[in-house]
Every structure is written in C-alpha cells, then in structure tokens.
VONUGU-336954 format. One record per residue: x, z, y of N, C-alpha, C in turn. Coordinates in Angstrom, 1 decimal. Each point is the difference from the previous one (the first is absolute). Layout:
<nodes>
+--------+--------+--------+--------+--------+--------+--------+--------+--------+
!    n_u !    n_w !    n_v !   ca_u !   ca_w !   ca_v !    c_u !    c_w !    c_v !
+--------+--------+--------+--------+--------+--------+--------+--------+--------+
!      X !      Z !      Y !      X !      Z !      Y !      X !      Z !      Y !
...
+--------+--------+--------+--------+--------+--------+--------+--------+--------+
</nodes>
This chain:
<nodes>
+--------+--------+--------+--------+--------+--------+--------+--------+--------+
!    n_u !    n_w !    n_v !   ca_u !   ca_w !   ca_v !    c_u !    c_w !    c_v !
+--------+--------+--------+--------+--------+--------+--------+--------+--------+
!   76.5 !   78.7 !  -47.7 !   -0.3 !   -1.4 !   -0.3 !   -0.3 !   -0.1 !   -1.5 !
!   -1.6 !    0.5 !   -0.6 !   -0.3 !   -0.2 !   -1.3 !   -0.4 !   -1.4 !   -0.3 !
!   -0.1 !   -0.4 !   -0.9 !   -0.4 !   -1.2 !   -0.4 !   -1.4 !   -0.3 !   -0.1 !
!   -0.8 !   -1.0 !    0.6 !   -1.6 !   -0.1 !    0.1 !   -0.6 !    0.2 !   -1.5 !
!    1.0 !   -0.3 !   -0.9 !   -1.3 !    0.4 !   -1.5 !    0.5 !    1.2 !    0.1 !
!    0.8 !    0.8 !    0.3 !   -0.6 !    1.4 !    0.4 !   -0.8 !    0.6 !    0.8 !
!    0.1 !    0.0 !    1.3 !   -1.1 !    0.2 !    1.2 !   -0.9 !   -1.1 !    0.0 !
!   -0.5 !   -0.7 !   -0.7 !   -1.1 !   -0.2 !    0.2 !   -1.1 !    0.7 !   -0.9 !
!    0.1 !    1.3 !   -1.2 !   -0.2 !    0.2 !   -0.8 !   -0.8 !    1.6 !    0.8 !
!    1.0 !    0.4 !    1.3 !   -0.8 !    1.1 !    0.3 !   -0.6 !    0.0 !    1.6 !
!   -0.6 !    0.9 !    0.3 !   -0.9 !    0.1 !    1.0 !    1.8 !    0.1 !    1.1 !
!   -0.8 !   -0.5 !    1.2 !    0.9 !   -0.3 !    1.0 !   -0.4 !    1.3 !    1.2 !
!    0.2 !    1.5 !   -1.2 !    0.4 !    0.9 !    0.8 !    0.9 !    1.1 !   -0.5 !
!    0.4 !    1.2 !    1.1 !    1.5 !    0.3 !   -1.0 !    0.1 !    0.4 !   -1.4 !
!   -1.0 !   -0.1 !   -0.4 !   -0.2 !    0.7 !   -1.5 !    0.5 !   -1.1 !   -0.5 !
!   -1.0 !   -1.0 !    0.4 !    0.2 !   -1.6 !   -1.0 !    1.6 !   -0.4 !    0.2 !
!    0.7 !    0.6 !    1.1 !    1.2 !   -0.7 !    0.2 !    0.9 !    1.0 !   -0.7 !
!    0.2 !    1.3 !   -0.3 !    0.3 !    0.6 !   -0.8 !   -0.3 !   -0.1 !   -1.6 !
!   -0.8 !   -0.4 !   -0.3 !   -0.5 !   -0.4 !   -1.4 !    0.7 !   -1.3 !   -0.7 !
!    0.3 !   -1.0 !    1.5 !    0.5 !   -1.2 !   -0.9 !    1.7 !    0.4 !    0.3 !
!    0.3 !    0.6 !    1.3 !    1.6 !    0.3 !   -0.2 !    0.3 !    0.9 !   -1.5 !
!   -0.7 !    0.7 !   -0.6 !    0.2 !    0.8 !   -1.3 !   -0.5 !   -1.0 !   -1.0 !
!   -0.6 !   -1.2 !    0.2 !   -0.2 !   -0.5 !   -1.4 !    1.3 !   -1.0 !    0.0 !
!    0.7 !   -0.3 !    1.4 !    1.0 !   -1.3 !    0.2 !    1.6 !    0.9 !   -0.5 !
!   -0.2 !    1.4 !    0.5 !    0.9 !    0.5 !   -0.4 !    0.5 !    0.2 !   -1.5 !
!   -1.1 !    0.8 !   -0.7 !    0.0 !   -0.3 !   -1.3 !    0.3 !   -0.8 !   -0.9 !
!   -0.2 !   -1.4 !    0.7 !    0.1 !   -0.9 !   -0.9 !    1.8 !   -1.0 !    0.3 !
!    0.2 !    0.4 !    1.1 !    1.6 !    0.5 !   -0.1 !    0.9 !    0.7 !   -0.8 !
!   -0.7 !    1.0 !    0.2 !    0.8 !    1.4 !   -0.9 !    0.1 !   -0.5 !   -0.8 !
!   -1.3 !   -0.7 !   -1.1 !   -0.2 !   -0.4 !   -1.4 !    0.8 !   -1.0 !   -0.2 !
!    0.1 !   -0.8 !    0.6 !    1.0 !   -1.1 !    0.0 !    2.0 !   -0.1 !    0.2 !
!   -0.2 !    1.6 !    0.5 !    1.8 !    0.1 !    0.1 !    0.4 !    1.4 !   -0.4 !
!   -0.9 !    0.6 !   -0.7 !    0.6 !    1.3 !   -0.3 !    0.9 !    0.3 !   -0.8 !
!    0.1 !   -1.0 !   -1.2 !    0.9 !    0.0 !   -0.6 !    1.3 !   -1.4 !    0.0 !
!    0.4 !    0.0 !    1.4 !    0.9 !   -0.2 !    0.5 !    0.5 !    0.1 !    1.3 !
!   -1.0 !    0.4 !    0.8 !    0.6 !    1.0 !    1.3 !    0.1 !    1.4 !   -0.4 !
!    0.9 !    1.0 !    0.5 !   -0.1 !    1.1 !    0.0 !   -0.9 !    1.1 !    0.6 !
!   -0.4 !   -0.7 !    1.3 !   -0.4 !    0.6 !    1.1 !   -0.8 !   -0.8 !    1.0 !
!   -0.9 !    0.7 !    1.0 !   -0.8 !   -0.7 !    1.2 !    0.2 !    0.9 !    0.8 !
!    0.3 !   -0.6 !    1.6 !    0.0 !    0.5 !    1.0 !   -1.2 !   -0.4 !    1.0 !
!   -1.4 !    1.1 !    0.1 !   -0.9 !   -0.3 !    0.8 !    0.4 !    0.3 !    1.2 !
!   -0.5 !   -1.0 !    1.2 !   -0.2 !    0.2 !    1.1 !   -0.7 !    0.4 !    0.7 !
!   -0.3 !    1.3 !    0.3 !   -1.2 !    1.2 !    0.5 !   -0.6 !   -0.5 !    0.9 !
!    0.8 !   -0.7 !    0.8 !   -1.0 !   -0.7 !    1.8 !   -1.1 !   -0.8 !   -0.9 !
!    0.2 !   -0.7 !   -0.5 !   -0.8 !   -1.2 !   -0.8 !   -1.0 !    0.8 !   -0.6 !
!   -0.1 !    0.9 !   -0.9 !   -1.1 !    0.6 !    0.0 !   -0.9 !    0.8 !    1.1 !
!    1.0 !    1.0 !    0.6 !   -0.8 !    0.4 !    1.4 !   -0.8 !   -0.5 !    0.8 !
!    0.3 !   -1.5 !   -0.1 !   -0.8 !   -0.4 !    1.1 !   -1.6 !   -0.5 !   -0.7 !
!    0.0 !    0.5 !   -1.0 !   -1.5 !   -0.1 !   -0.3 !   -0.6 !    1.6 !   -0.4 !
!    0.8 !    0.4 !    0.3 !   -0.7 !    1.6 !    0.5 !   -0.1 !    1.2 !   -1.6 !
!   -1.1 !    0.7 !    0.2 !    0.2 !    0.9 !   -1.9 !   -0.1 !   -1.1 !   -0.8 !
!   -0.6 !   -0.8 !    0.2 !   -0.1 !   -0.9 !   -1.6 !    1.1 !   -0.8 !    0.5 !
!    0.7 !   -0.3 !    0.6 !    1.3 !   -0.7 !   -0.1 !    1.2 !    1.3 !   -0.9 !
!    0.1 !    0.9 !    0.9 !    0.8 !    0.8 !   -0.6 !   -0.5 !    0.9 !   -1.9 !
!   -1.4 !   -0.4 !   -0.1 !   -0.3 !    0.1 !   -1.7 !    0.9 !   -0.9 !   -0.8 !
!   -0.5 !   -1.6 !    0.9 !    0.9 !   -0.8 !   -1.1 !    1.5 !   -0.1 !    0.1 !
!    0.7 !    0.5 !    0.7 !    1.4 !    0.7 !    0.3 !   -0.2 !    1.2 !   -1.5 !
!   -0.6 !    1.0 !   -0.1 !    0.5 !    0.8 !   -0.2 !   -0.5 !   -0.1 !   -2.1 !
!   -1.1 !   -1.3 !    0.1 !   -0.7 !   -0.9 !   -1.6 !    1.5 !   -0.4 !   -0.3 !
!    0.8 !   -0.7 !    1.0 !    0.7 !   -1.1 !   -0.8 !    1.5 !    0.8 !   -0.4 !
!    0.4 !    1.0 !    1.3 !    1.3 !    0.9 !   -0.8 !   -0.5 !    0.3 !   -1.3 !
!   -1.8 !    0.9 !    0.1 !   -0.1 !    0.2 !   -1.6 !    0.4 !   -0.4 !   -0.9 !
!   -0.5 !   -1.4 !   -0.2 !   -0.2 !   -1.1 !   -0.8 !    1.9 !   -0.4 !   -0.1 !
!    0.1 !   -0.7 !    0.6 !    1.9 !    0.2 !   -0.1 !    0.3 !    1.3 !   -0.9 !
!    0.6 !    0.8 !    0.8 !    0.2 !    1.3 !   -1.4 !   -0.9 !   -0.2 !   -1.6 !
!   -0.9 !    0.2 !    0.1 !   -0.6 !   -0.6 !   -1.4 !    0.1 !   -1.0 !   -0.9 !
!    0.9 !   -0.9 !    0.9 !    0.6 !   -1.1 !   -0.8 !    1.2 !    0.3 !    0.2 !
!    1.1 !    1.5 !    0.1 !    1.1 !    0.2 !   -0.1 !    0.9 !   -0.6 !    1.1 !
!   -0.5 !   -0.5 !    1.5 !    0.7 !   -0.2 !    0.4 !    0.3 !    0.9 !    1.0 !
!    1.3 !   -0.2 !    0.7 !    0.0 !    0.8 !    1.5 !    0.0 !   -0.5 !    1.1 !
!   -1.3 !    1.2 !    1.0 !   -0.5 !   -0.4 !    1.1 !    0.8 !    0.4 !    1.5 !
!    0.4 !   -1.0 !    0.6 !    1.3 !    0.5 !    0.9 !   -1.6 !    0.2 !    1.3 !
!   -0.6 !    1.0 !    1.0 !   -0.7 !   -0.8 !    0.7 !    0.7 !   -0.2 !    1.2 !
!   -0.3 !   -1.4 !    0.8 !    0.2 !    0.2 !    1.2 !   -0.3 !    0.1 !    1.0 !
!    0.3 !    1.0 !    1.1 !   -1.2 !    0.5 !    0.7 !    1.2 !    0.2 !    1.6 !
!    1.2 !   -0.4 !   -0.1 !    0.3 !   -0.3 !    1.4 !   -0.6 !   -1.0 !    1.0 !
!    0.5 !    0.7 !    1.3 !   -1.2 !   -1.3 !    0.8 !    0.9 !   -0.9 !    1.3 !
!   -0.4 !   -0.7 !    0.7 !    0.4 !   -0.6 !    1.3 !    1.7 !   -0.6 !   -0.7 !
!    0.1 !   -0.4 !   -1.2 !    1.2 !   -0.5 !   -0.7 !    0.2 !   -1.3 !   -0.4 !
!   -1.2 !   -0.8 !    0.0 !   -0.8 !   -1.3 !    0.2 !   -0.6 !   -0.3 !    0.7 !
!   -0.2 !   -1.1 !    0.3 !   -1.1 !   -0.3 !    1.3 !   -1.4 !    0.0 !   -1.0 !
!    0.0 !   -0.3 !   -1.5 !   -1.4 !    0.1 !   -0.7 !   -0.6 !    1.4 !    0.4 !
!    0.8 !    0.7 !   -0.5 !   -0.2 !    1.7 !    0.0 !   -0.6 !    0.6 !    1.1 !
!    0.6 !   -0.5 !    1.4 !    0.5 !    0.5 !    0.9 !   -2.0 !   -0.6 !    0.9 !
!   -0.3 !   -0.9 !   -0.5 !   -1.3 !   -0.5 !    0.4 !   -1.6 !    0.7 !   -0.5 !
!    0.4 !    0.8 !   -1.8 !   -0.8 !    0.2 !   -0.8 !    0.0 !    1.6 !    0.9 !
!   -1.1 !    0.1 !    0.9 !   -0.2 !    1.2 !    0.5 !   -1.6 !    0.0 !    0.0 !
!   -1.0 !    1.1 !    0.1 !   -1.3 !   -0.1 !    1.1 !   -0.2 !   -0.6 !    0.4 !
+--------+--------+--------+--------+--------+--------+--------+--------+--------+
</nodes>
C-alpha cells in the first residue's frame, strides 16, 4: 500500500512497482535511521512481484545497512493471514 505520489510516478509494471517500493522505502529509512535501530522486511510482500520485487527487497536491506542500521528479514510464512495470501 504505496502512496499515489509515489506510484503514480512509475510504469504500472513490476519493474515500475519495484522502483517505487525502493524509492518509498528509502525515504523511510532517511526519515528514521537515526532513531530506529533496525527494519524488519517482509519477503512475501516483495515476492509477490517476482525478481524485481525481490531486487527491491534486497536495494532496501542494502540501503538500511548503509545508513547503519540492522536488517532483521522476514521471510516466515502461513503466520498471518497477510503473508499467508502473498503467494503466485
């Protein structure tokens, strides 16, 4: 659930939807890194937009560590009903 001045900015295919989940993420990070310690990604949520979902999964751990923080990821499944839906 990105925000429309984000996705409206890229093509409405997985690349574009990967491109704005890394620019929404970033601008999180930027915003709390120096007072959260840490982010815990949720891997279904990227999966389900395929390699370029899992790129921007693996842009935004970058990006986190580069701003010093630490990346818990999460990648358990069927433990939410969110999770447990984000399949194929």
């Amino acid at each position: 659930m990105l925000p429309k001045c984000v996705t409206d900015k890229y093509p409405k295919t997985l690349e574009g939807v990967a491109e704005a989940i890394i620019e929404f993420n970033k601008s999180l990070i930027d915003a709390t890194y120096e007072i959260i310690p840490a982010i815990k990604p949720q891997i279904a949520f990227y999966e389900m937009y395929g390699i370029p979902g899992m790129k921007a999964f693996k842009e935004t751990c970058r990006y986190a560590k580069e701003k010093g923080m630490i990346v818990i990821a999460d990648i358990k499944r069927g433990d939410i009903g969110s999770t447990a839906t984000r399949i194929f």
